[in-house]
C-alpha positions as CSV (number, residue, x, y, z in Angstrom):
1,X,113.6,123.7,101.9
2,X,110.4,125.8,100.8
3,X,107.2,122.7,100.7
4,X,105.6,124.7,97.9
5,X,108.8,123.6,95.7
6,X,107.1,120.2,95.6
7,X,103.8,121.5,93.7
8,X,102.9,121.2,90.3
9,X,100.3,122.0,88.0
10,X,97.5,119.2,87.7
11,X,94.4,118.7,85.2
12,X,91.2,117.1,87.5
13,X,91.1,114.7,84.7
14,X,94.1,113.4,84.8
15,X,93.3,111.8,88.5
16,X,92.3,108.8,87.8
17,X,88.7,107.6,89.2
18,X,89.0,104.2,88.4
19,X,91.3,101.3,87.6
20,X,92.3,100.2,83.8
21,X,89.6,98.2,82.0
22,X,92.2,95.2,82.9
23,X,94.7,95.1,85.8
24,X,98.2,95.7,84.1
25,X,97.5,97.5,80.9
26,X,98.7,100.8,82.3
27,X,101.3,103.1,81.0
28,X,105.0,103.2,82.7
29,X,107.2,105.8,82.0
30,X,111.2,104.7,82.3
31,X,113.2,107.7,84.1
32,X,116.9,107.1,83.9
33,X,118.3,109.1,86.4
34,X,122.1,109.3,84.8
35,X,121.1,110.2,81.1
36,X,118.2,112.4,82.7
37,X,116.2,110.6,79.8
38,X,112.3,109.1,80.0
39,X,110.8,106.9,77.5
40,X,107.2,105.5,77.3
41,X,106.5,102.1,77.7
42,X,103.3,100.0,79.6
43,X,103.6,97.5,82.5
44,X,103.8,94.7,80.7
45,X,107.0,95.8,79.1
46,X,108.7,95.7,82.8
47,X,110.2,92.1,82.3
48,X,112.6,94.0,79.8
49,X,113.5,96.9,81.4
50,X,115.1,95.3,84.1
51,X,118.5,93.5,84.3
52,X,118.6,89.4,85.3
53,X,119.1,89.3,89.0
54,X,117.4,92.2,89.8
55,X,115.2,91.8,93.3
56,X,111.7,93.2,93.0
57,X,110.6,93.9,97.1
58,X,106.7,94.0,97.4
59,X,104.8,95.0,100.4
60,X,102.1,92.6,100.6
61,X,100.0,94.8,103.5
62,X,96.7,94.2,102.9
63,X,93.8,97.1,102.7
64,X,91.2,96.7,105.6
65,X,87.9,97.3,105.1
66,X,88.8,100.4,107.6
67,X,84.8,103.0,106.9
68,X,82.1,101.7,108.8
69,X,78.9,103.6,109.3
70,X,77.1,104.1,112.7
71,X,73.8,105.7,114.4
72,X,73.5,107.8,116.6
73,X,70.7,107.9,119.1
74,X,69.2,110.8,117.2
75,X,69.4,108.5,113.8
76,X,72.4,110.9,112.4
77,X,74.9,109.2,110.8
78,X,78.7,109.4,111.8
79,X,81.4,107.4,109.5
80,X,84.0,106.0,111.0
81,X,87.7,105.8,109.5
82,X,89.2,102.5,112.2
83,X,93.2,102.9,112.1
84,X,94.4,100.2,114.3
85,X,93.4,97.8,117.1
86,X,94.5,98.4,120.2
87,X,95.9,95.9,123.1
88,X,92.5,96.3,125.0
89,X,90.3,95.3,121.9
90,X,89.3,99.3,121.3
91,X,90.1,100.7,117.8
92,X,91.6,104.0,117.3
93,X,89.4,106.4,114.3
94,X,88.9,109.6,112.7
95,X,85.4,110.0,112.9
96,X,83.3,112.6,111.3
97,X,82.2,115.7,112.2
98,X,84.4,115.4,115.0
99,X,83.8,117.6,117.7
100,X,80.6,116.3,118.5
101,X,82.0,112.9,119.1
102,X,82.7,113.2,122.7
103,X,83.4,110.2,125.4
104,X,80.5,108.5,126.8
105,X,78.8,109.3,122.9
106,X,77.0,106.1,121.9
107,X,76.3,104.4,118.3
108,X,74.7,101.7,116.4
109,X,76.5,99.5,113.8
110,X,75.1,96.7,111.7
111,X,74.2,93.2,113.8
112,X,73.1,95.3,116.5
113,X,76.8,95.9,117.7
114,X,76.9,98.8,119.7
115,X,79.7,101.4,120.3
116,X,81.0,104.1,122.9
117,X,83.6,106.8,122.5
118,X,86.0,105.8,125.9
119,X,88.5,108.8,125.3
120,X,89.8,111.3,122.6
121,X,93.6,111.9,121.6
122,X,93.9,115.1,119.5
123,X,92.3,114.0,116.4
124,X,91.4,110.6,116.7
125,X,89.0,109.3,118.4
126,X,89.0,105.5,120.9
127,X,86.0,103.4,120.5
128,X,84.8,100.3,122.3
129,X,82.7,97.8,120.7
130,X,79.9,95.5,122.1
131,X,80.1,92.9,121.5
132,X,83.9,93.6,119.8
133,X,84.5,93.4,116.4
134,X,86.8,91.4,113.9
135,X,88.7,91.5,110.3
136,X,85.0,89.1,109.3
137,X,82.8,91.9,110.3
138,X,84.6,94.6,108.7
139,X,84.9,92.4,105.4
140,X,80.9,91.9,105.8
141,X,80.2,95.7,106.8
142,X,82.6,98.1,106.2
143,X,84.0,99.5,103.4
144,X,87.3,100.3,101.7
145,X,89.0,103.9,102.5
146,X,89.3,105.1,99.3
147,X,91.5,107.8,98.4
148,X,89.8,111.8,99.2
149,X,90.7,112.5,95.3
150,X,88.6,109.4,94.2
151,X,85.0,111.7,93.9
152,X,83.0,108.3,94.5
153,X,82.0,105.8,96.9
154,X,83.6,102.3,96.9
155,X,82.3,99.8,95.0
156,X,82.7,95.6,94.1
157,X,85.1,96.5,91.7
158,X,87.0,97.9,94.4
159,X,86.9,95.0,96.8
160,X,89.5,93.3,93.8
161,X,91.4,96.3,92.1
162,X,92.4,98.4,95.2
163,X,94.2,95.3,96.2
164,X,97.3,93.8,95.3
165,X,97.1,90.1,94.0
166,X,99.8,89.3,96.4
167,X,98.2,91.3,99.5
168,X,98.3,89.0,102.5
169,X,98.4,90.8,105.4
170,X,95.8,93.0,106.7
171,X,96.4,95.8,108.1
172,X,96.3,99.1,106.0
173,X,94.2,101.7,105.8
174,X,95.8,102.7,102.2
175,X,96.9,100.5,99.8
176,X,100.6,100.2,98.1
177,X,99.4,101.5,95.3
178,X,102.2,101.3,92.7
179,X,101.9,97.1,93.7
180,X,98.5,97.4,91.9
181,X,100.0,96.8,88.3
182,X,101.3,93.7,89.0
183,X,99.8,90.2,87.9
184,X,100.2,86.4,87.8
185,X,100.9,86.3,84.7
186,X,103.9,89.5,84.8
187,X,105.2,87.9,88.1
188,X,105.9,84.3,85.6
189,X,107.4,86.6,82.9
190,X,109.5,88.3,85.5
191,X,110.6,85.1,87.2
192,X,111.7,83.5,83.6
193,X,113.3,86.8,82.8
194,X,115.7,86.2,86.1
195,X,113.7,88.5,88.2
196,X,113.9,87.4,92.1
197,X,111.1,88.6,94.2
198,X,110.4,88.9,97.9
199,X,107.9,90.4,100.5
200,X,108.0,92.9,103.2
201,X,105.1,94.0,104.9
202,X,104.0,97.7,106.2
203,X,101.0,98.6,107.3
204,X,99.8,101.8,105.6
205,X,98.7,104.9,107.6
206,X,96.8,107.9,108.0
207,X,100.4,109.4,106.2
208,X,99.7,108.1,102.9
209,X,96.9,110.5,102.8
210,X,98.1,113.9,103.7
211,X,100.0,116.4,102.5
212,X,102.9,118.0,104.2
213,X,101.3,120.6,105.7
214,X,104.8,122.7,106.6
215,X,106.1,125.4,105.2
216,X,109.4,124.0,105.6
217,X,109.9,120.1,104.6
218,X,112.4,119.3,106.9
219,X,109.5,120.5,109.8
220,X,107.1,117.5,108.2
221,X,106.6,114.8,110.9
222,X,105.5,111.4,110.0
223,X,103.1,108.9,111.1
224,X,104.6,105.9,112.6
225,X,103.7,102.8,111.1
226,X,104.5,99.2,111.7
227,X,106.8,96.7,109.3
228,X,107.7,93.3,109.1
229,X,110.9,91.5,107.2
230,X,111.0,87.8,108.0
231,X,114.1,86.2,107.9
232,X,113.9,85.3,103.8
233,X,113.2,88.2,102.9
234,X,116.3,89.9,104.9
235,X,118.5,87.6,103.3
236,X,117.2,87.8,99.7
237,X,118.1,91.6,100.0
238,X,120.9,91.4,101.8
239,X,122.2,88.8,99.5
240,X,121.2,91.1,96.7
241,X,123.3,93.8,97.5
242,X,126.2,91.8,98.3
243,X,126.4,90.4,95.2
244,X,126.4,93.6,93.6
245,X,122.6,92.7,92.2
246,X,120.0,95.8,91.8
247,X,117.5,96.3,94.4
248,X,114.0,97.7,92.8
249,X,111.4,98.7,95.9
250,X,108.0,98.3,94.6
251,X,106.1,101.6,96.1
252,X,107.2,104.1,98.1
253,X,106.4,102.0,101.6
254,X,108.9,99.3,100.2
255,X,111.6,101.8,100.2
256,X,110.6,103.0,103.6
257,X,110.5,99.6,104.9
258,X,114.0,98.2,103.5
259,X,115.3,102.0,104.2
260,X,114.1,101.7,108.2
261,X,115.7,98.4,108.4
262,X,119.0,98.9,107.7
263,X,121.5,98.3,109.5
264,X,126.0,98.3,109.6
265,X,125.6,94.7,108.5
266,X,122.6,94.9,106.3
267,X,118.8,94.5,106.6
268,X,117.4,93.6,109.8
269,X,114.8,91.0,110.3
270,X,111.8,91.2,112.4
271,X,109.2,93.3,113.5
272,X,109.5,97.3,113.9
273,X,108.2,100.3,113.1
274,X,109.2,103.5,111.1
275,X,108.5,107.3,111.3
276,X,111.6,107.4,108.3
277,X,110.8,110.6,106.2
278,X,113.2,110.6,103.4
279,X,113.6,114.1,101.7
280,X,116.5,115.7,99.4
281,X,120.2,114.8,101.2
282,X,118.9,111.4,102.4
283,X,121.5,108.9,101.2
284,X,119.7,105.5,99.6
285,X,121.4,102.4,101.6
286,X,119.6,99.6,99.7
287,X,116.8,100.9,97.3
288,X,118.8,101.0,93.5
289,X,115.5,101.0,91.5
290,X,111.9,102.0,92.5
291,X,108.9,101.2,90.8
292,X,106.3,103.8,91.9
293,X,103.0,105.9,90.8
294,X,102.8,109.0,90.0
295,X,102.3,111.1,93.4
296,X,100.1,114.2,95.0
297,X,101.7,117.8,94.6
298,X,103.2,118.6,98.3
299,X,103.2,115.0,99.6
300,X,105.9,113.0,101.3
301,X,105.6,110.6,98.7
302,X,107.0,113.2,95.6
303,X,109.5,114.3,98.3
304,X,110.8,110.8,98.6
305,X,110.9,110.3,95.0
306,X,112.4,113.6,94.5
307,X,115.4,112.8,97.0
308,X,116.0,109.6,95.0
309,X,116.2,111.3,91.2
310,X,116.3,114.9,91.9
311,X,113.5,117.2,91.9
312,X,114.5,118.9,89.1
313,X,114.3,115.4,86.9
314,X,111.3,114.7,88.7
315,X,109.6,118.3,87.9
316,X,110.6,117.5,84.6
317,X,109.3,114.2,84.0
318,X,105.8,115.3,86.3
319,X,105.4,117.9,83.5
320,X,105.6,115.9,80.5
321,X,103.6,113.2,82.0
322,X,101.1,115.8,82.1
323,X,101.5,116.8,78.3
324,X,101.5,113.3,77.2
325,X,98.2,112.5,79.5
326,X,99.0,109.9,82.0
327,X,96.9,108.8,84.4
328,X,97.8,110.2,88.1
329,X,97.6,109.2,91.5
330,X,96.4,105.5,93.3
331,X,94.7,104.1,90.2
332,X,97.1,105.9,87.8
333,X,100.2,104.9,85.7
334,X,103.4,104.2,87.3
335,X,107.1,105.3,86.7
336,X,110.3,103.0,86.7
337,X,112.7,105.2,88.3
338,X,116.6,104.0,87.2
């Protein structure tokens, strides 16, 4: 299957460069995937698009404050993208221009923390920090990894909107976008409308942001990334699905999550991780319903969405989300799939 099947046609203005005046105001387009039919509606209307007893599952990863900024002895500048902690207390990072960032290289950060290059693997680079670092200094120094197709540095109005109300668990270096709609206010309406809800939590990755970069999808390899499904959770679903109740995954890493976890007898609780990459012929076990963005041409996220309605109903739908001018991409209008 040819990757260049998976492109489409994009004005630069349609990428959105910032959030909606006010968190939930943005457009939703319904896709029903047996009448092959769309309609136009906005977030708010979601409450009444979905059936009592549905289960919304959220992924309530939260994004770290992942850039920070160091010196070199020679006062350059190098930026720093920090991915995960590792066992030892070093963090694995992209850093920029990379091939000058050797082992043994040395930097400054903010407080006077200081910071050596121990080893490079591939493309990312280890880094130890002394004294180390925490989740508080990142939150007081770094700043959020926007998105390469936001043209614009983060700002305070990022440190709210590029996070979901219900994030709790830090972790990401992306954030589940299509979870950034959602407010206290829709989560009551949902909830009186019948709506169950429940949390999983995956960390997102380097992935998120690239695209597949085979000529054949099927050759695409993805990043691993951690998950979590406590106990409640795994039953809400599995209880879901054996009372016949719909399933709607909130983003694409809530269907890789519930997707990964399955099981013979049903979802599986506890930790895990995931390097699921779910393209045309991959059979849904649990997902009924997603709730998602509007996604990059070439990406594993259009090829997932494209395996659950078909990518000549998605093509379709992309395209006249185009005419009709919706907002694309992280801070972008979203799309009930059906």
């Amino acid at each position: 299957m040819k990757t260049k099947i998976f492109s489409f046609e994009l004005p630069e203005e349609l990428i959105a460069q910032h959030p909606t005046e006010e968190r939930g105001r943005s457009r939703l387009m319904r896709l029903d995937r047996k009448s092959g039919l769309s309609a136009d509606f906005t977030v708010t209307d979601l409450p009444d698009l979905l059936e009592p007893g549905t289960l919304l599952v959220l992924n309530n990863s939260r994004v770290r404050k992942a850039r920070i900024y160091g010196r070199t002895q020679h006062g350059g500048e190098v930026e720093f993208l920090l991915l995960s902690q590792l066992p030892d207390g070093t963090w694995k990072a992209l850093a920029s221009k990379a091939k000058k960032q050797r082992p043994g290289r040395q930097y400054l950060f903010p407080e006077e923390v200081r910071g050596e290059i121990s080893a490079v693997e591939g493309e990312f680079r280890i880094i130890r920090f002394t004294p180390g670092i925490d989740e508080e200094y990142l939150e007081r120094h770094g700043h959020l990894p926007l998105p390469p197709y936001i043209k614009r540095e983060d700002s305070l109005e990022d440190a709210r909107r590029y996070q979901t109300v219900y994030a709790r668990e830090t972790g990401s270096v992306a954030a589940p976008t299509a979870g950034l709609h959602f407010t206290d206010g829709l989560f009551e309406r949902l909830h009186l409308r019948g709506i169950e809800t429940s949390t999983v939590t995956l960390h997102v990755g380097l992935g998120t942001f690239q695209p597949i970069r085979s000529e054949e999808v099927e050759e695409h390899r993805m990043h691993r990334e951690d998950y979590h499904i406590s106990p409640e959770a795994a039953r809400k679903i599995n209880r879901a699905k054996k009372e016949g109740r719909k399933v709607c995954a909130v983003g694409t890493t809530s269907v890789r999550t519930i997707e990964s976890a399955w099981r013979d007898d049903g979802v599986r609780a506890g930790d895990g991780w995931t390097e699921l990459f779910i393209y045309p012929g991959y059979r849904f076990q649990v997902t009924d319903m997603m709730f998602t963005n509007f996604h990059t041409p070439e990406s594993s996220l259009l090829v997932m969405v494209s395996a659950f309605a078909g990518r000549d109903l998605i093509r379709r739908a992309y395209e006249e989300a185009v005419r009709k001018r919706y907002r694309f991409f992280s801070y972008g209008d979203a799309m009930l799939i059906q």
